[in-house]
C-alpha positions in Angstrom: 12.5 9.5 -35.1 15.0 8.1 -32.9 16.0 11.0 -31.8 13.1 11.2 -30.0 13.5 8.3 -28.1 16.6 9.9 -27.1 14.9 12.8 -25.6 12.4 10.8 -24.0 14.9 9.0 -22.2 16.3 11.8 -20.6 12.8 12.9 -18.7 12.1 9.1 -18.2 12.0 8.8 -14.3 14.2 5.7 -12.8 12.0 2.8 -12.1 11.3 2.4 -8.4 13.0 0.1 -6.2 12.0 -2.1 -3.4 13.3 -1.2 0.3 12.0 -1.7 4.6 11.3 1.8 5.6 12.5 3.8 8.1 11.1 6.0 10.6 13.4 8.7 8.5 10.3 7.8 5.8 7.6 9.3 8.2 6.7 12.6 6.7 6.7 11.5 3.2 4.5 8.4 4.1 2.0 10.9 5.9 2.0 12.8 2.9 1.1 10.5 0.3 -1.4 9.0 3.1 -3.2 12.3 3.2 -3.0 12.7 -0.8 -4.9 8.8 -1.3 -7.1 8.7 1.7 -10.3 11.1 3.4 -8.2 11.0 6.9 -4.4 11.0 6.2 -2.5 9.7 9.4 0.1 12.0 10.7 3.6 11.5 10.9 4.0 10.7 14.5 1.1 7.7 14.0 3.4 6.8 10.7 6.4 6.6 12.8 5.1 4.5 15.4 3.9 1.9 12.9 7.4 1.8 10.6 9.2 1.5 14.0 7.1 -1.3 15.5 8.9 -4.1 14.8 5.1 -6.2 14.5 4.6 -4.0 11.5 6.0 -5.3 8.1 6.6 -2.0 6.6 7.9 -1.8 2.8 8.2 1.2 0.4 8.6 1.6 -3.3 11.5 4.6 -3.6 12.1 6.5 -6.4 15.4 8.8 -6.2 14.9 9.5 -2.3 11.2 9.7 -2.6 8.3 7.6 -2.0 6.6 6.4 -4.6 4.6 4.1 -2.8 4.7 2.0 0.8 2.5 -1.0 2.3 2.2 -1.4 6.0 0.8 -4.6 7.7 0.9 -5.4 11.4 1.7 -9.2 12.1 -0.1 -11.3 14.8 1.0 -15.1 15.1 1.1 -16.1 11.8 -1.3 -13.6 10.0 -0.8 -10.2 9.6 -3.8 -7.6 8.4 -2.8 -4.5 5.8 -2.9 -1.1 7.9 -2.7 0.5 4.5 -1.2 0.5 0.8 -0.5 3.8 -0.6 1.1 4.8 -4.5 1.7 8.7 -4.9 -0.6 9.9 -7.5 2.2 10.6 -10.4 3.0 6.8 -10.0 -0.7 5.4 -10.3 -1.6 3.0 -13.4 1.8 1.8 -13.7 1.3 -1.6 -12.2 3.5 0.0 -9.0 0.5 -1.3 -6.9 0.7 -4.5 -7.6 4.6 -4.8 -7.5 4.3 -3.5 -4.1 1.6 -6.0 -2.8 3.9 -8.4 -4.5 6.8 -7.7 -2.8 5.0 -7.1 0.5 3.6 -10.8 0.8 7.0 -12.3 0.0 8.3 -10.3 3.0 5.8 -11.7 4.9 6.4 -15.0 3.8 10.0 -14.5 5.2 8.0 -14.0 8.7 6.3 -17.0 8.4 3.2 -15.4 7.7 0.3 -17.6 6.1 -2.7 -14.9 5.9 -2.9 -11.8 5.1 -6.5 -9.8 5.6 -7.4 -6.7 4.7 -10.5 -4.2 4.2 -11.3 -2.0 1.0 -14.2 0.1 0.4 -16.7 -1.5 -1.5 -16.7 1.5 -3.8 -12.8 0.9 -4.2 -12.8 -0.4 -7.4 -9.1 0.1 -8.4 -8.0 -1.3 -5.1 -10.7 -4.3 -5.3 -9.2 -5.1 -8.9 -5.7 -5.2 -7.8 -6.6 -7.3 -4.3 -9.1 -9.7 -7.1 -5.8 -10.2 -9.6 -3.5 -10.9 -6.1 -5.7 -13.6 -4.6 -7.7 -11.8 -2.8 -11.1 -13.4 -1.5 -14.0 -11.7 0.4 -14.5 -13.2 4.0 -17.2 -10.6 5.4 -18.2 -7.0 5.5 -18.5 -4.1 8.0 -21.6 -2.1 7.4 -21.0 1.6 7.5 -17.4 1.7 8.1 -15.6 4.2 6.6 -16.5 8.0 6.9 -16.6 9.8 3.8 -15.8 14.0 3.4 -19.6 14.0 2.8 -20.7 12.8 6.1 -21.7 9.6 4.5 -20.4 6.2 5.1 -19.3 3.9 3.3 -18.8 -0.6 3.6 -15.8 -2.1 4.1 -15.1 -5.6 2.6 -12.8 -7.6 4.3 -10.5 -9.8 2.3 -8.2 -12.6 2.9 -5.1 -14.3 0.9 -3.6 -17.4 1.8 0.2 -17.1 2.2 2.2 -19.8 0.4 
């Protein structure tokens, strides 16, 4: 049976590592954007936010690809999450919360002591993950996001304290 193992090992993807992105990371980041949201943003509108330098932007890279980024945009001492993204083949791995993790430590660095962000009430993968992190509900915004159907849907907005 070890053997197996052996085999296993080969296919067994290197573990993603933590890195600021680029504006080099543009295309990819519009990709995966389009492959987890309704409206993907395009890769000019990622480029200006990973070159703004009042945008934390941090990315999860597996062998020269994205496996996952967070952008936030930073205002005094809070900052808001523009969006959180993990490619599809990553998903259920914990990569998620890594990222989040590692995001709000960089943000610490910036003397940052809030972080806010929105999620679809419907989101509940991403309102599990933002629950575990700290994550509280501070108000709502009726009808906010469009879905493909023509419906909409609420956004929650959620804060975290910044230690």
């Amino acid at each position: 049976m070890r053997w197996w193992h052996s085999v296993q090992a080969l296919f067994k993807r290197p573990t993603p590592g933590f890195r600021l992105m680029n504006g080099a990371d543009a295309a990819q980041a519009a990709a995966l954007h389009a492959a987890s949201f309704a409206r993907g943003w395009t890769e000019v509108e990622m480029s200006r936010l990973i070159t703004d330098p009042n945008v934390e932007a941090n990315a999860l890279v597996s062998q020269q690809q994205l496996a996952g980024f967070i952008l936030s945009r930073i205002a005094a001492d809070e900052a808001e999450v523009l969006t959180i993204a993990v490619d599809p083949g990553w998903r259920k791995q914990g990569l998620g919360r890594q990222l989040l993790s590692n995001h709000l430590a960089r943000l610490a660095g910036r003397r940052v002591s809030a972080l806010f962000l929105e999620v679809e009430d419907e989101n509940k993968a991403a309102r599990a993950l933002y629950a575990r992190s700290g994550f509280e509900q501070v108000g709502e915004r009726q009808a906010y996001y469009a879905r493909p159907d023509g419906t909409r849907g609420h956004a929650l907005v959620l804060k975290r304290a910044i230690d």
